[in-house]
N, CA, C and O atoms as CSV, one atom per row, in Angstrom:
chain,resi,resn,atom,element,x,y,z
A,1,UNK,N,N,91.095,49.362,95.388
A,1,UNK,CA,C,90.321,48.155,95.576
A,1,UNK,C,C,90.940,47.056,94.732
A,1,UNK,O,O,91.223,47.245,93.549
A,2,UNK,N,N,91.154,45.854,95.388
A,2,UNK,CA,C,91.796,44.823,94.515
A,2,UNK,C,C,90.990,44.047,94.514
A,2,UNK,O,O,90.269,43.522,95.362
A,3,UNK,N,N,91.217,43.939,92.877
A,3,UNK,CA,C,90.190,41.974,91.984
A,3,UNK,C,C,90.529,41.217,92.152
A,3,UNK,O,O,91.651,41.020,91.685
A,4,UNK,N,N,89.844,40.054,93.003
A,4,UNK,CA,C,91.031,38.504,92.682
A,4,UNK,C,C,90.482,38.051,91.130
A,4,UNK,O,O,89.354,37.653,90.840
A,5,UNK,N,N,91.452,38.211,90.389
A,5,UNK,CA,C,90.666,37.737,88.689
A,5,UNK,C,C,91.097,35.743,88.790
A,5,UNK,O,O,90.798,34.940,87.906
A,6,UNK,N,N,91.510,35.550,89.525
A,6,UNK,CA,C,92.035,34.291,89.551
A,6,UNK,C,C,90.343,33.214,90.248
A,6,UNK,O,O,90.312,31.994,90.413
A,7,UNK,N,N,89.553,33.892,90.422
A,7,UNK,CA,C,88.157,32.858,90.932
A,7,UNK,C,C,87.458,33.618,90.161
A,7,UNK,O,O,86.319,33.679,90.624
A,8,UNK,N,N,87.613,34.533,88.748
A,8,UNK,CA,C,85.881,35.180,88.022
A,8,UNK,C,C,85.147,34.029,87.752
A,8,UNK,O,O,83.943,34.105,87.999
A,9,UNK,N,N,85.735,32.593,87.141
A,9,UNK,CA,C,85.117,31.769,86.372
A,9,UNK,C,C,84.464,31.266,87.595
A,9,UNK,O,O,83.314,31.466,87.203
A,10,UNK,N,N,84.319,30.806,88.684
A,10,UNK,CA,C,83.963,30.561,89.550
A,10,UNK,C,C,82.555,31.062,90.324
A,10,UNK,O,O,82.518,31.549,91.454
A,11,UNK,N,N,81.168,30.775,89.253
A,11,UNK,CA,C,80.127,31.676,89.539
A,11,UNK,C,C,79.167,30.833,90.899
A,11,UNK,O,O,78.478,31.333,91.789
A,12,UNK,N,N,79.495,29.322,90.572
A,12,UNK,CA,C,78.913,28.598,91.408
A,12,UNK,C,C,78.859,29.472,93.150
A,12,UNK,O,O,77.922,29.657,93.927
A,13,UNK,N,N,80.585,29.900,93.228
A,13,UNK,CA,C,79.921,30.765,94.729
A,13,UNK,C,C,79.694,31.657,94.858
A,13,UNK,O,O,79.718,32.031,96.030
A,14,UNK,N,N,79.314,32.656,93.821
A,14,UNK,CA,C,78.507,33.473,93.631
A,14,UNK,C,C,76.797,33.005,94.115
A,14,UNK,O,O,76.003,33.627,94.821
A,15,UNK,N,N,76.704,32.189,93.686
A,15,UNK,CA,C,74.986,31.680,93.335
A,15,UNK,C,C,74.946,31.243,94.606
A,15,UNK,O,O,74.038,31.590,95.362
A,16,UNK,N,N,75.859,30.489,94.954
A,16,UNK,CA,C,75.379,29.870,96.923
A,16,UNK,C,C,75.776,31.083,97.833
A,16,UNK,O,O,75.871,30.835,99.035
A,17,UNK,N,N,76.009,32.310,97.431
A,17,UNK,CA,C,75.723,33.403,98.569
A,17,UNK,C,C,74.592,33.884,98.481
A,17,UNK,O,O,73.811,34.127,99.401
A,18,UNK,N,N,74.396,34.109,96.893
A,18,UNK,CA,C,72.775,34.805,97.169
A,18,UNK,C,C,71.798,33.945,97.451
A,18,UNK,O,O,70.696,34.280,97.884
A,19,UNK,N,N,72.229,32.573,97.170
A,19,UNK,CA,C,71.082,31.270,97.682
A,19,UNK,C,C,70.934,31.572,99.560
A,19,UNK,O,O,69.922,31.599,100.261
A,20,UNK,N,N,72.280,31.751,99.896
A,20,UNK,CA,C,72.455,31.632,101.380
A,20,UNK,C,C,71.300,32.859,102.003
A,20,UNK,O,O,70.286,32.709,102.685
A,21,UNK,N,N,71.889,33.988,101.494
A,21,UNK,CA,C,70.920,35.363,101.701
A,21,UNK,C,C,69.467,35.730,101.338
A,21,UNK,O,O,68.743,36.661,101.691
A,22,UNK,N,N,69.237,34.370,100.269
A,22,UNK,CA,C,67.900,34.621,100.125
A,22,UNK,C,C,67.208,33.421,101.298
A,22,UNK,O,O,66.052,33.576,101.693
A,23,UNK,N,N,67.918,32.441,101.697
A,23,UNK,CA,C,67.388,31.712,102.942
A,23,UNK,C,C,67.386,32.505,104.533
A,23,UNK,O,O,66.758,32.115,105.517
A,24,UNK,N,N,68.197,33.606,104.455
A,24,UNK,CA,C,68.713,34.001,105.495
A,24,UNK,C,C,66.847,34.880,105.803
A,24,UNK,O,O,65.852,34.758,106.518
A,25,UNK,N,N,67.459,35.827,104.549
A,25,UNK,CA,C,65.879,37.142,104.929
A,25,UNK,C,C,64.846,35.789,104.953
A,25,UNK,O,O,64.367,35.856,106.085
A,26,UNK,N,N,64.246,34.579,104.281
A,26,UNK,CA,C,63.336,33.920,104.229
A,26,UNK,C,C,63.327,33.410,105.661
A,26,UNK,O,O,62.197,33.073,106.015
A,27,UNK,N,N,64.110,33.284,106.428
A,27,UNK,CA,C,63.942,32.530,107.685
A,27,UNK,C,C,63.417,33.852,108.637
A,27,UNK,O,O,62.503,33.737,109.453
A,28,UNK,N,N,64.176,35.157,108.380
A,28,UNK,CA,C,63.965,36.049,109.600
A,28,UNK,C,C,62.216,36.521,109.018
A,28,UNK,O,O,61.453,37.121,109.774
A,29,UNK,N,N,61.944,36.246,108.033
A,29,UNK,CA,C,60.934,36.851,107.248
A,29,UNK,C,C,59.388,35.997,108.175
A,29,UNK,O,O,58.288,36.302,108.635
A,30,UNK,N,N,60.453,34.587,107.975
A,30,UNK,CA,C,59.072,32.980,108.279
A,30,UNK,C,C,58.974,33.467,109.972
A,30,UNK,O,O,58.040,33.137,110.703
A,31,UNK,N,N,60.047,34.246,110.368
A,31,UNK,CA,C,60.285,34.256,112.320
A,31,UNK,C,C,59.131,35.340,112.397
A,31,UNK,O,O,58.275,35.243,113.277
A,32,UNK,N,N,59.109,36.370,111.479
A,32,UNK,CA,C,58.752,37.763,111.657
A,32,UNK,C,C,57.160,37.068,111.875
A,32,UNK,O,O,56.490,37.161,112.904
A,33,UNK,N,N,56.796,36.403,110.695
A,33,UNK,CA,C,54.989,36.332,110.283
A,33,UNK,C,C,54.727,34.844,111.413
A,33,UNK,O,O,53.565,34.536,111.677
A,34,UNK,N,N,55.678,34.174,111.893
A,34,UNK,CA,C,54.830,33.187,112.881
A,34,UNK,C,C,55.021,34.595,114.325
A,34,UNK,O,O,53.901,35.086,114.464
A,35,UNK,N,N,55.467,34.894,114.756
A,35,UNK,CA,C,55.562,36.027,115.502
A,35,UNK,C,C,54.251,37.037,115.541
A,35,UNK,O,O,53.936,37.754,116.491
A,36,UNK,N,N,53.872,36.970,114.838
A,36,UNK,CA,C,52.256,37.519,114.102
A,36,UNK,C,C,51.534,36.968,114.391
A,36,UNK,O,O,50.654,37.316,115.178
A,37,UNK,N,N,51.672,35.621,113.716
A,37,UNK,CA,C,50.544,34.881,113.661
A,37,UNK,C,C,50.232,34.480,115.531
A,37,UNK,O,O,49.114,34.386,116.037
A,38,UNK,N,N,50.987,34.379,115.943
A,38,UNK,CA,C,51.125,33.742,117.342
A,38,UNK,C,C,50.189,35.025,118.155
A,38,UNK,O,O,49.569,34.595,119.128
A,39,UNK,N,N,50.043,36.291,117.922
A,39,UNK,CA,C,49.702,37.489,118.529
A,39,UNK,C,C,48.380,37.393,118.109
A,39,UNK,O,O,47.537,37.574,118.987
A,40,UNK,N,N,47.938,37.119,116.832
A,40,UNK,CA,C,46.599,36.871,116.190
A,40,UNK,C,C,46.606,36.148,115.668
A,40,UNK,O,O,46.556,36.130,114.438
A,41,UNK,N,N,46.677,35.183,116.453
A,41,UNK,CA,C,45.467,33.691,116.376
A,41,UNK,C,C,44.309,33.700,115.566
A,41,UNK,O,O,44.046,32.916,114.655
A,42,UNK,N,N,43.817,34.401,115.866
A,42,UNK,CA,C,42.295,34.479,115.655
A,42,UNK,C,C,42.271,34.472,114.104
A,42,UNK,O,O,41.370,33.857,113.532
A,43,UNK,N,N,43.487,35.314,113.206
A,43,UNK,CA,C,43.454,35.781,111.805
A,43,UNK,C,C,44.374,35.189,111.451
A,43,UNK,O,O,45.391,34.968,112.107
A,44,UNK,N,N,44.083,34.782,110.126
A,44,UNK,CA,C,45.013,34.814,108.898
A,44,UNK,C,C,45.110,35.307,107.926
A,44,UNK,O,O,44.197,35.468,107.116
A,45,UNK,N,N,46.739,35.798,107.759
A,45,UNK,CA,C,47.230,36.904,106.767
A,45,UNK,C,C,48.333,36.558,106.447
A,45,UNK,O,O,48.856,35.555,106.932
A,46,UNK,N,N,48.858,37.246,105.648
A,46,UNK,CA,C,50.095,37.296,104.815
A,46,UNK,C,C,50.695,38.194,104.389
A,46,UNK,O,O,49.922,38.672,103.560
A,47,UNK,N,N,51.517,38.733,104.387
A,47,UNK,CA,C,52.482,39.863,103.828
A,47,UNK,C,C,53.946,40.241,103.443
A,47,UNK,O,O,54.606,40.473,104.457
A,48,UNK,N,N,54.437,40.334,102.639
A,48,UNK,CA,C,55.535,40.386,101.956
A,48,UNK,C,C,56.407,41.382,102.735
A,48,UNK,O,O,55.676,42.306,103.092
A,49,UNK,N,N,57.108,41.487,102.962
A,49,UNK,CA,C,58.041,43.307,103.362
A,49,UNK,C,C,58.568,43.650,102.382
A,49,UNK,O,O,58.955,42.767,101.616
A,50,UNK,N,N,58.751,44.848,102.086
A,50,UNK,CA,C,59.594,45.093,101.177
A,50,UNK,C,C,60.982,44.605,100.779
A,50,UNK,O,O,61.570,44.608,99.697
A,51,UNK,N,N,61.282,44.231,101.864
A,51,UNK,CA,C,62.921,44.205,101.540
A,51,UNK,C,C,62.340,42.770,101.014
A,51,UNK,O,O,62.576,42.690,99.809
A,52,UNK,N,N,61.659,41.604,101.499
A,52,UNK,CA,C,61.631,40.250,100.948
A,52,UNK,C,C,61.265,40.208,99.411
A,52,UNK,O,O,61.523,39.182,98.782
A,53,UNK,N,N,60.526,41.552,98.633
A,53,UNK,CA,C,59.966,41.944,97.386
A,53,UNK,C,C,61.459,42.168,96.985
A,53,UNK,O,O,61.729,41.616,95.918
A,54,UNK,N,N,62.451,42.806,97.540
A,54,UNK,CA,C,63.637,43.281,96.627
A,54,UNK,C,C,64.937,42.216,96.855
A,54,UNK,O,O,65.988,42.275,96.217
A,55,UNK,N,N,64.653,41.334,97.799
A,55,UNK,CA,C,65.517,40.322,97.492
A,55,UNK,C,C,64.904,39.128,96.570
A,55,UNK,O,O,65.570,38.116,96.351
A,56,UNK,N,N,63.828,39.275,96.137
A,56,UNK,CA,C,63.507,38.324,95.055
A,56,UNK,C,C,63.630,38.747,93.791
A,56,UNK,O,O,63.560,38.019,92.802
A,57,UNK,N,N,63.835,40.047,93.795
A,57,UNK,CA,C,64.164,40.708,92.463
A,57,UNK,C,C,65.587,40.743,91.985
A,57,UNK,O,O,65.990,40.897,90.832
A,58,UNK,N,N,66.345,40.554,93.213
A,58,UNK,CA,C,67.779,40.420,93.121
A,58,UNK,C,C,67.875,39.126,92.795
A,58,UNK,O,O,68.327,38.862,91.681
A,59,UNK,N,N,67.556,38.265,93.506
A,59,UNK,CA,C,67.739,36.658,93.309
A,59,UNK,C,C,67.387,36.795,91.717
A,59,UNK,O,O,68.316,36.919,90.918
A,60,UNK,N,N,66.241,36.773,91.340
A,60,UNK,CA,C,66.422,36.934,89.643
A,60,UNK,C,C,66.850,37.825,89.150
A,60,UNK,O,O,67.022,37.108,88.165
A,61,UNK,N,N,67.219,38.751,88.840
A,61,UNK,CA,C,68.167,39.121,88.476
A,61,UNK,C,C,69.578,38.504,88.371
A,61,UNK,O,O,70.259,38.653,87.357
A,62,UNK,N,N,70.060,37.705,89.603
A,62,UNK,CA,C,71.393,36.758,89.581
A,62,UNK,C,C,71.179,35.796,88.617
A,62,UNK,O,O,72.045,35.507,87.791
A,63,UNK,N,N,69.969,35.218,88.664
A,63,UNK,CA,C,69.755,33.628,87.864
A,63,UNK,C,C,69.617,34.566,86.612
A,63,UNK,O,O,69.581,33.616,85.831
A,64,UNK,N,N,69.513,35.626,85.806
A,64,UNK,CA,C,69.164,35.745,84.561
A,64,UNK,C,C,70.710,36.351,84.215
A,64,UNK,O,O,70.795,36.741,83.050
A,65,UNK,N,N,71.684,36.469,84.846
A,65,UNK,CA,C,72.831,37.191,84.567
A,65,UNK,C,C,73.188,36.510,83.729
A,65,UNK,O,O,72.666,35.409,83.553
A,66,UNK,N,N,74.237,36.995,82.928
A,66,UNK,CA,C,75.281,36.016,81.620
A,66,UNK,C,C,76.210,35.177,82.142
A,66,UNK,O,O,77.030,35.564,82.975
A,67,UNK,N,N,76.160,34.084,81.740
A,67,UNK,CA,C,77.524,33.595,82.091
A,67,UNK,C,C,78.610,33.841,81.833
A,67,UNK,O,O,78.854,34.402,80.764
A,68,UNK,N,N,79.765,33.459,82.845
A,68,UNK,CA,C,80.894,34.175,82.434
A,68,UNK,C,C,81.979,34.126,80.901
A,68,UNK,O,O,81.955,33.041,80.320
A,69,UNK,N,N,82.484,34.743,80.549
A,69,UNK,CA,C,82.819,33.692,79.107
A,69,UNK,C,C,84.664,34.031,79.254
A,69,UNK,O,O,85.355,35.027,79.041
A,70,UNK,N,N,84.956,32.602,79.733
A,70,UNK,CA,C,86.355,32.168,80.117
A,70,UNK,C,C,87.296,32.306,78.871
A,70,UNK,O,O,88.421,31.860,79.099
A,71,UNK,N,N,87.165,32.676,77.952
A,71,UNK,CA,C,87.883,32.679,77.030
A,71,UNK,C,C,88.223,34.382,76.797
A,71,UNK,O,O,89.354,34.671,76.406
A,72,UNK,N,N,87.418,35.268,76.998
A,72,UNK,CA,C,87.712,36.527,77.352
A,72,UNK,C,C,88.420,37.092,78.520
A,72,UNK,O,O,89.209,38.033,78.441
A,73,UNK,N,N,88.107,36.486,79.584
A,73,UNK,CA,C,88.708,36.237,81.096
A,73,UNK,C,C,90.552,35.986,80.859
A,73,UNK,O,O,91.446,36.604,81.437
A,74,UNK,N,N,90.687,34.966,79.901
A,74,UNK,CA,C,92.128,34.296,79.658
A,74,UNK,C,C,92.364,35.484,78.763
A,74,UNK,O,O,93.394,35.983,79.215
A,75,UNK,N,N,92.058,36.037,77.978
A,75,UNK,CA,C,92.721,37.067,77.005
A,75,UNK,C,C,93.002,38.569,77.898
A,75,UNK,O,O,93.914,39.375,77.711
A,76,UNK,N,N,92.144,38.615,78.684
A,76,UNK,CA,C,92.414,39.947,79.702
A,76,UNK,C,C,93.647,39.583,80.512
A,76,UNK,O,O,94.625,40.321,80.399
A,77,UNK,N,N,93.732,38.198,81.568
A,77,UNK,CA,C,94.607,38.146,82.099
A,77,UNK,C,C,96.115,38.331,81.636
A,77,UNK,O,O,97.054,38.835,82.253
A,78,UNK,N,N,96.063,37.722,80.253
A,78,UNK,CA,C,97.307,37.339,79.248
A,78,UNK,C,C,97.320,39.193,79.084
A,78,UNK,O,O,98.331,39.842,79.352
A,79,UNK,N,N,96.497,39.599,78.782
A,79,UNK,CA,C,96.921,41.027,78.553
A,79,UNK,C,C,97.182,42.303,79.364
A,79,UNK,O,O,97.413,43.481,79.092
A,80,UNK,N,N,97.008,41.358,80.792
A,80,UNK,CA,C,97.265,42.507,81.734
A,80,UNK,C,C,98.966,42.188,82.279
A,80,UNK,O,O,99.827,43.009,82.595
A,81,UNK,N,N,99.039,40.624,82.240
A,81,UNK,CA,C,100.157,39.884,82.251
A,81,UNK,C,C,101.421,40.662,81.416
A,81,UNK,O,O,102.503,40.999,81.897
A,82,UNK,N,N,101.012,40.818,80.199
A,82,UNK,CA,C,102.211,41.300,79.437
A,82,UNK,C,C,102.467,42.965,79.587
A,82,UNK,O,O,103.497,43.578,79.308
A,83,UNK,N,N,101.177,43.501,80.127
A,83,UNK,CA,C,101.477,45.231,80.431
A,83,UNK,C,C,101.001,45.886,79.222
A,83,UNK,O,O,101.295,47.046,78.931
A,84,UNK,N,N,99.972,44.826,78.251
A,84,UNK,CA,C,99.333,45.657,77.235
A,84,UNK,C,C,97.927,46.175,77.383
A,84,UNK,O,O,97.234,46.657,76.488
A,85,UNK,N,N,97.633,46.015,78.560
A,85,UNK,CA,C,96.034,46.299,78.989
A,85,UNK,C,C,96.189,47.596,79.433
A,85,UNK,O,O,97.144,47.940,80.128
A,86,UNK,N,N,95.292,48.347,79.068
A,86,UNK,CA,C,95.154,50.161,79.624
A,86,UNK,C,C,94.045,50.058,80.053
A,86,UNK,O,O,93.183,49.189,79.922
A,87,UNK,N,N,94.090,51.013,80.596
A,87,UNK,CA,C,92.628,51.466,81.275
A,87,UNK,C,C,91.971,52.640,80.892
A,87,UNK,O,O,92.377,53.584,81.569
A,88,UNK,N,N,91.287,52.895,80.237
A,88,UNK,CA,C,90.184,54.091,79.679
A,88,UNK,C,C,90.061,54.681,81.411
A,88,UNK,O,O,89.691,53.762,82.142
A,89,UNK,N,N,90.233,55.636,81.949
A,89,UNK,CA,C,89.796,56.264,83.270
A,89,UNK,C,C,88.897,56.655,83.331
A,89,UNK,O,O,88.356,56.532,84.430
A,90,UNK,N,N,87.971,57.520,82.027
A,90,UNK,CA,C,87.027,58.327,82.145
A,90,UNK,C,C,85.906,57.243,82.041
A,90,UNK,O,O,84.830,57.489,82.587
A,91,UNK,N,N,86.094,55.957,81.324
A,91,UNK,CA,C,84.915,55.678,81.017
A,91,UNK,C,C,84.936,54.457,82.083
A,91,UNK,O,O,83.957,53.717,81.977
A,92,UNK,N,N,86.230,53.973,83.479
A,92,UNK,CA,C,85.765,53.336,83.848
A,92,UNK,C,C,85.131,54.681,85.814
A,92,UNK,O,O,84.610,54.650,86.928
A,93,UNK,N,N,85.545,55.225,85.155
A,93,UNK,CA,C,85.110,56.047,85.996
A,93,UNK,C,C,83.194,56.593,85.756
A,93,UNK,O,O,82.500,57.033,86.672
A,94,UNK,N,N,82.815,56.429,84.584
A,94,UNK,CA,C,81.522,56.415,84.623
A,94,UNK,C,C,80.576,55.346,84.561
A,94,UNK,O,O,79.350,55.398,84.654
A,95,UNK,N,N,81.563,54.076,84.338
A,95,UNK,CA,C,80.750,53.108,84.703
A,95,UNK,C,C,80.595,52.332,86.261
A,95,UNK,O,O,79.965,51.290,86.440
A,96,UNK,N,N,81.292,53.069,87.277
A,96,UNK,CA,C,81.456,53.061,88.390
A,96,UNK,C,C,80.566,53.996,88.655
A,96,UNK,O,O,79.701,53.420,89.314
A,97,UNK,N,N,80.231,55.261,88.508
A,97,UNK,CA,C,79.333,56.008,88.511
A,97,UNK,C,C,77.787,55.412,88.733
A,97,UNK,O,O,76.963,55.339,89.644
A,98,UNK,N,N,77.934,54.957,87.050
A,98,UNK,CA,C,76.680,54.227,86.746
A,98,UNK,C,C,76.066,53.222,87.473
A,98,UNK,O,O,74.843,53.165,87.607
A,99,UNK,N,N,77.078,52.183,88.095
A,99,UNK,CA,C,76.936,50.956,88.819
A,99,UNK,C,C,76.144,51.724,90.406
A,99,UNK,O,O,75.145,51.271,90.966
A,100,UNK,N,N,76.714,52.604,90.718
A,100,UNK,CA,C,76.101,53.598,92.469
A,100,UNK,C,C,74.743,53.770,92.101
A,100,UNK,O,O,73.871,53.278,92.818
A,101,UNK,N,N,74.363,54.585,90.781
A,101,UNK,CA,C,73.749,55.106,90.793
A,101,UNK,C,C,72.001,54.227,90.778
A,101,UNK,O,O,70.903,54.628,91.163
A,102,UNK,N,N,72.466,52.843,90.109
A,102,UNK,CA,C,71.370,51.756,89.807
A,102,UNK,C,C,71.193,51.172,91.275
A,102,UNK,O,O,70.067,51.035,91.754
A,103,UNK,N,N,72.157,50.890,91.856
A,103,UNK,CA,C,71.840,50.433,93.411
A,103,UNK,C,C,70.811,50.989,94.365
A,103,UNK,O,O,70.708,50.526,95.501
């Protein structure tokens, strides 16, 4: 799997995909409940789906993330640049692990 490390600092389009995806489920979400509402007239209700509960948890989650810190970013590149950067296997192999396992 290849990193482009050349756009990390670049969070802004990070934030307008999950902006995009949280408009996306919000529109099929607004289609789903007038679709409802149109069948029963008569009532009014409201209801969340799950998945619209776990893309708002994601959306914050994005807005509370760290920002990136470009000065660490430039010391990795410079150090992968010169061929002094190693890679721990085991431990990036369990933090790949770890990352499946939270999803």
């Amino acid at each position: 799997m290849a990193i482009n490390i050349n756009n990390l600092g670049n969070t802004s389009q990070v934030k307008q995909k999950v902006e995009q995806q949280v408009q996306v489920k919000q529109q099929a979400s607004q289609a789903a409940v007038k679709s409802e509402q149109v069948k029963h007239s008569g009532q009014d209700s409201v209801s969340i789906t799950p998945q619209a509960k776990q893309l708002r948890e994601l959306h914050k989650k994005a807005n509370e993330a760290p920002v990136i810190d470009q000065k660490k970013i430039a010391q990795l590149k410079k150090a992968i640049i010169s061929g002094e950067y190693k890679v721990d296997a085991e431990r990036l192999a369990q933090n790949m692990s770890n990352f499946e396992f939270n999803l």
